[in-house]
C-alpha positions as CSV (number, residue, x, y, z in Angstrom):
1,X,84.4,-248.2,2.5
2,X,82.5,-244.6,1.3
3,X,85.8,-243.3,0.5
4,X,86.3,-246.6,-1.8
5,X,82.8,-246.4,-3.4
6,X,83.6,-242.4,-4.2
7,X,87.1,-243.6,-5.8
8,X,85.4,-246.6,-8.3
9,X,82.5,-244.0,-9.2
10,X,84.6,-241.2,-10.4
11,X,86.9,-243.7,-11.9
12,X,84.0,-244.8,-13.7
13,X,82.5,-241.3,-14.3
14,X,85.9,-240.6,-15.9
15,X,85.9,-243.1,-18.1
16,X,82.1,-242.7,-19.2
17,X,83.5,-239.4,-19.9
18,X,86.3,-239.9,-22.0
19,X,84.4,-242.6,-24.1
20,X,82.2,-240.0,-24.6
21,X,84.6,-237.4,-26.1
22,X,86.8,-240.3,-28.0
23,X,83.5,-241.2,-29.6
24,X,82.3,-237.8,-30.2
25,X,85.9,-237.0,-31.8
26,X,85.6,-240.1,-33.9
27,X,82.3,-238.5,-35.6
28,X,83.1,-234.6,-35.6
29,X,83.3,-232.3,-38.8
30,X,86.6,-231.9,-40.6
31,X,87.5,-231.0,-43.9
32,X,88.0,-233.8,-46.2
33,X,91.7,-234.3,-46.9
34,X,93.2,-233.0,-50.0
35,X,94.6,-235.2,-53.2
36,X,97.8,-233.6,-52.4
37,X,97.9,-234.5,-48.7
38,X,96.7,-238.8,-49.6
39,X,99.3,-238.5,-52.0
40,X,101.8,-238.0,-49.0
41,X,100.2,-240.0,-47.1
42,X,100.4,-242.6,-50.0
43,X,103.9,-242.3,-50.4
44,X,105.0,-242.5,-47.3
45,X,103.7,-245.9,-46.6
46,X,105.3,-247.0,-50.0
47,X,108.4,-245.5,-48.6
48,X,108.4,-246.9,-45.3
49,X,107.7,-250.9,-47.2
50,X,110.3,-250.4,-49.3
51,X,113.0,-249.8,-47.1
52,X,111.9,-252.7,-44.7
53,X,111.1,-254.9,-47.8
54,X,112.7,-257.7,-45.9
55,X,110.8,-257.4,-42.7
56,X,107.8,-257.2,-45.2
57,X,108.4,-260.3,-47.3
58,X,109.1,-262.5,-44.2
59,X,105.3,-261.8,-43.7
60,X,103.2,-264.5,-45.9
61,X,99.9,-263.3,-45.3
62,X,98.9,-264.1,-49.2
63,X,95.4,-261.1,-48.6
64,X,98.1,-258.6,-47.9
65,X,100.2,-259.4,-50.3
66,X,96.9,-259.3,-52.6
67,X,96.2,-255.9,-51.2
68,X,100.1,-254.8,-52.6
69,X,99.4,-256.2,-55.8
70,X,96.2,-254.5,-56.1
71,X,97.5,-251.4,-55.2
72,X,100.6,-252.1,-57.5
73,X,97.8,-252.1,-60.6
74,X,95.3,-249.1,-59.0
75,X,98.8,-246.7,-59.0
76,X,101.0,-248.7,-61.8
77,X,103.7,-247.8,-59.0
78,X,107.2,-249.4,-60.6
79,X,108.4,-249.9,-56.4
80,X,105.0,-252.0,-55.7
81,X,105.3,-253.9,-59.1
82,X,109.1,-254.7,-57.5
83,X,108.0,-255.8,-54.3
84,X,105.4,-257.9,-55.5
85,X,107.9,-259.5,-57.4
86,X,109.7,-260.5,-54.8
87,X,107.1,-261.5,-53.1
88,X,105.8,-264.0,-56.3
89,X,109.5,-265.4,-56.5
90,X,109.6,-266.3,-53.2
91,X,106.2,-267.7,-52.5
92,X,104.7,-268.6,-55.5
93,X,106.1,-269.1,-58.7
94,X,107.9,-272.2,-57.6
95,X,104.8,-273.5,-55.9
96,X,102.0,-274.4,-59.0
97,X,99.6,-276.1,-56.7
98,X,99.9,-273.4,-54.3
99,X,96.1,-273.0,-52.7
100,X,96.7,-269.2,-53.2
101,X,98.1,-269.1,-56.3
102,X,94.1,-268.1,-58.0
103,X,94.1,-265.0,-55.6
104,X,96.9,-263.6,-57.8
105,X,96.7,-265.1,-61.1
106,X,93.1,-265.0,-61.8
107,X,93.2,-267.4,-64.9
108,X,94.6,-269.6,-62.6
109,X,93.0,-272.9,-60.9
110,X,94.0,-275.6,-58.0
111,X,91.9,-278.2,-57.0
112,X,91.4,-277.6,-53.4
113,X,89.8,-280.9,-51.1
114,X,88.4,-279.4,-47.6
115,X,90.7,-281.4,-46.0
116,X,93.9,-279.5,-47.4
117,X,92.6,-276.2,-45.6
118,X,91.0,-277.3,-43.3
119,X,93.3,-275.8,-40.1
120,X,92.6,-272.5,-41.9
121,X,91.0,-269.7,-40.1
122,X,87.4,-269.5,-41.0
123,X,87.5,-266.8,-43.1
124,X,90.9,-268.1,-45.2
125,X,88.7,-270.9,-45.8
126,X,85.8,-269.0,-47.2
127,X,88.5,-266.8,-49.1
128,X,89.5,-270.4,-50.9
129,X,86.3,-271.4,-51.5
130,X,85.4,-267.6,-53.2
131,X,88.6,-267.7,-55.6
132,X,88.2,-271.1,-56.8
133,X,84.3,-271.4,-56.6
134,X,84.9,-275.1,-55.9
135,X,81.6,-276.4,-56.1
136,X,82.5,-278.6,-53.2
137,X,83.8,-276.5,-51.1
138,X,80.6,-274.6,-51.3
139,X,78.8,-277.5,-49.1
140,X,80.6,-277.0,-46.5
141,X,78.5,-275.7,-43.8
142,X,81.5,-273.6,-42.2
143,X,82.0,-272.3,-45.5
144,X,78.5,-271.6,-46.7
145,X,77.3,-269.7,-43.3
146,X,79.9,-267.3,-44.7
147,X,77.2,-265.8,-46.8
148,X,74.5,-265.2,-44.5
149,X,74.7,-261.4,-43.8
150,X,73.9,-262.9,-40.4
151,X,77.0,-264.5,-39.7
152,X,79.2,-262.0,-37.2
153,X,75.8,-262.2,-34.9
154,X,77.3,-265.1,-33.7
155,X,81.1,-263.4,-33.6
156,X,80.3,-260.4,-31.3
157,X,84.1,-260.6,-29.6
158,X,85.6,-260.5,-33.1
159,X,86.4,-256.7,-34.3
160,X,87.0,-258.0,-37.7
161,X,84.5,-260.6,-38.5
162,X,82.5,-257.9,-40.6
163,X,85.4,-257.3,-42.5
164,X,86.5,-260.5,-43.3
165,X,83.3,-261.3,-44.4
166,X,83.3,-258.5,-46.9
167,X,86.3,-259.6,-48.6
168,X,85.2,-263.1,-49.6
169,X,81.8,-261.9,-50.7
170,X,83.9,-259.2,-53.0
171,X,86.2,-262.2,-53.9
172,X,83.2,-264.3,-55.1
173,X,81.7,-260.9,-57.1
174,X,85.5,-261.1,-59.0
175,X,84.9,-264.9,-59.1
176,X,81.7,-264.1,-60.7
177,X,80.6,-266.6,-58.5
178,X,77.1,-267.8,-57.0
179,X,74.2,-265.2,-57.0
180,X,75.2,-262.1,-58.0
181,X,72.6,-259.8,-57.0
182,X,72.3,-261.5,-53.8
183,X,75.6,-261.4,-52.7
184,X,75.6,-257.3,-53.6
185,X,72.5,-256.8,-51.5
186,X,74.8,-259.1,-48.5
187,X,77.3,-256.4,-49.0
188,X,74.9,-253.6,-48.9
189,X,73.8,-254.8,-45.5
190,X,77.7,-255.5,-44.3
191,X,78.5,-251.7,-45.6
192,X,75.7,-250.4,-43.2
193,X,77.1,-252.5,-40.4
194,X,80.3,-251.4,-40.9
195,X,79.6,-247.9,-41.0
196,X,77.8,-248.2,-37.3
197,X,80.9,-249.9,-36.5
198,X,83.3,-247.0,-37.5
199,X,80.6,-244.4,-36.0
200,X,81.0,-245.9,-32.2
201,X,84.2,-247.8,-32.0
202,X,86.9,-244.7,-31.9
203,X,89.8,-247.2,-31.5
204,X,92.4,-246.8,-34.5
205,X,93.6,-249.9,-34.8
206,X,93.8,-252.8,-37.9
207,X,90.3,-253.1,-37.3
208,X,89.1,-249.5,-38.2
209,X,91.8,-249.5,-41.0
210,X,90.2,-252.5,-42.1
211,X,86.6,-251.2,-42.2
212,X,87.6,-247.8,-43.6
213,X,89.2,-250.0,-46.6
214,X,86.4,-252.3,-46.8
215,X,84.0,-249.3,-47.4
216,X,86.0,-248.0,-50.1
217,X,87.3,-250.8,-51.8
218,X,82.9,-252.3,-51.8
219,X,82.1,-248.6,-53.9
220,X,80.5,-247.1,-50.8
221,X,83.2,-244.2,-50.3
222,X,80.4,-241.9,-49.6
223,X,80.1,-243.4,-46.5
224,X,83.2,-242.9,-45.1
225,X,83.5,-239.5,-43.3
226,X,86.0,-237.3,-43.7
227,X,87.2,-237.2,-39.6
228,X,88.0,-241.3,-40.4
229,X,90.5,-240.0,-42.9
230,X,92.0,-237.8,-40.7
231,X,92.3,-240.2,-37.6
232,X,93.9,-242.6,-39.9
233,X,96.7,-240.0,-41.9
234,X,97.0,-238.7,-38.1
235,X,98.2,-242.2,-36.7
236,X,100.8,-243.0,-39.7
237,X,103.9,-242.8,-38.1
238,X,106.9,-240.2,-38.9
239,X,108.2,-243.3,-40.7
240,X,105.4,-243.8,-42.3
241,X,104.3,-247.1,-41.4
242,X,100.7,-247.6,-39.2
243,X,101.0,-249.6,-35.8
244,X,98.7,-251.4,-34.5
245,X,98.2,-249.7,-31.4
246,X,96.4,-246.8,-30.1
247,X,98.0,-244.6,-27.9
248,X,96.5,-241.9,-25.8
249,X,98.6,-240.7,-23.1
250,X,102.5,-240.4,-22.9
251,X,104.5,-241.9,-20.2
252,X,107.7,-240.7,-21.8
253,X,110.7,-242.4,-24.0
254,X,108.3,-242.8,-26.5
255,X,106.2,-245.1,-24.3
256,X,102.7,-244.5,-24.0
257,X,99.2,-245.7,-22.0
258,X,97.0,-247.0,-24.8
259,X,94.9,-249.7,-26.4
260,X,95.2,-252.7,-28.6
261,X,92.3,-255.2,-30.1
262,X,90.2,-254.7,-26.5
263,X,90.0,-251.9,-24.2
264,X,92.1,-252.8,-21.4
265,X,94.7,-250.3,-21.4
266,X,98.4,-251.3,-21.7
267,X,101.6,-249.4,-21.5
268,X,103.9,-249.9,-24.8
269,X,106.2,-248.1,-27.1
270,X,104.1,-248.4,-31.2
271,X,105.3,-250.6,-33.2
272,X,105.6,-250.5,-37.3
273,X,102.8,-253.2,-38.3
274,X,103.4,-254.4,-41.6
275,X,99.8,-255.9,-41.7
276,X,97.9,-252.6,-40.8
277,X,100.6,-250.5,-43.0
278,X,99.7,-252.8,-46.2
279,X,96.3,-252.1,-46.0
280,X,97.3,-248.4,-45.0
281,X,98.6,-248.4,-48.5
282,X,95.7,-250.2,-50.5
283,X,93.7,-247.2,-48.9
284,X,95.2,-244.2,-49.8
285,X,96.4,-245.9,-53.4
286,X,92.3,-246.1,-54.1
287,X,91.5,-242.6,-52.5
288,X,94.2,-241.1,-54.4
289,X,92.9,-242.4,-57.7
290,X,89.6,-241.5,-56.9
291,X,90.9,-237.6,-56.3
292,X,92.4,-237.7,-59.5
């Protein structure tokens, strides 16, 4: 039974430890990355959805085909503008009551009754309510608690509830709806939070993409350290795609013991993630033109 007890507390010793160093790692001082070294990074991720343009447009997730098309006007990139075509013909253009459609068209407008969205994720819902500024939408207590800088308080589990709450508030700033300066001080308080979040959780998954993005995309690129950078261009793939999973120690055949959204390790071969790589893209698209 001692010999047990001596096993469980180096175990846990050891892993004490290595959070330790993982977090320490996440926070050390690095250069900041070069305008020539994003513009790799940049184009590599275009590369990489280009050739699986397919695989990409199979994926209908309209805020990442948002985050192409944004990225497609940052860089005026002719393989983006393509892409997003594609993406337009096959989704949208034959679809004019499409709930999305004012994400991408901004003179655009669909009537939208809570009913129609209303097996939406919260946060798709919020998104709908920020691009339209439906005024009826806006009383919808699911909807509205969206606003409250409060709100992830009550979503401790979810790694991306910040985030998502970030976009809709910068979707109703381009909305121009609701109060103006107090949805900036919201996202004031959200860019603090989401800086502590980058500073302690080491795990370079969609999630830190997503807050590293969020920062940048808000104006607060100040606040992103450099070492983020470098953790993120480190984990693009040779093919130059981002996978949503974290790995840390090989087991050989390109397998590997690592993590995913919680900490409970798993053994897996990385996978290209189209969702994590399009936001990879919007990312180094807006650093790069900041460099220039």
């Amino acid at each position: 039974m001692r010999f047990l007890t001596r096993i469980i507390l180096v175990i846990i010793g050891i892993l004490m430890l290595s959070g330790r160093y993982l977090v320490y790692a996440n926070n050390r001082s690095v250069p900041a990355p070069t305008r020539d070294h994003l513009n790799r990074v940049l184009e590599n991720g275009i590369r990489w959805v280009i050739d699986h343009r397919q695989e990409a447009l199979n994926t209908a997730s309209p805020i990442l085909w948002h985050m192409i098309q944004k990225a497609d006007d940052v860089s005026g990139d002719e393989r983006l503008e393509s892409l997003f075509a594609e993406y337009a013909v096959r989704y949208l253009d034959n679809r004019p009551n499409h709930v999305w459609r004012p994400l991408f068209y901004r003179n655009s407008w669909v009537p939208v009754r809570f009913e129609r969205i209303a097996e939406f994720p919260y946060y798709n819902q919020h998104f709908i309510y920020a691009i339209t500024c439906d005024a009826e939408l806006a009383k919808v207590p699911a909807i509205a608690a969206q606003n409250d800088a409060g709100l992830c308080r009550l979503r401790l589990r979810s790694a991306t509830c910040v985030t998502h709450q970030m976009m809709g508030l910068m979707l109703l700033q381009r909305s121009r709806c609701g109060d103006q300066a107090q949805l900036m001080d919201t996202i004031k308080t959200l860019q603090q939070r989401i800086h502590t979040q980058l500073t302690w959780d080491p795990r370079v998954l969609d999630a830190y993409m997503q807050r590293v993005l969020m920062l940048v995309e808000s104006g607060a690129s100040e606040m992103v350290k450099p070492v983020w950078l470098q953790k993120l261009i480190d984990a693009q793939r040779a093919d130059g795609s981002w996978s949503n999973f974290m790995p840390l120690f090989p087991l050989g055949e390109d397998r590997y013991i690592g993590v995913k959204r919680y900490l409970t390790p798993e053994a897996e071969a990385p996978r290209s993630d189209f969702h994590m790589t399009a936001q990879g893209i919007l990312l180094f698209t807006l650093l790069t033109a900041q460099a220039h």
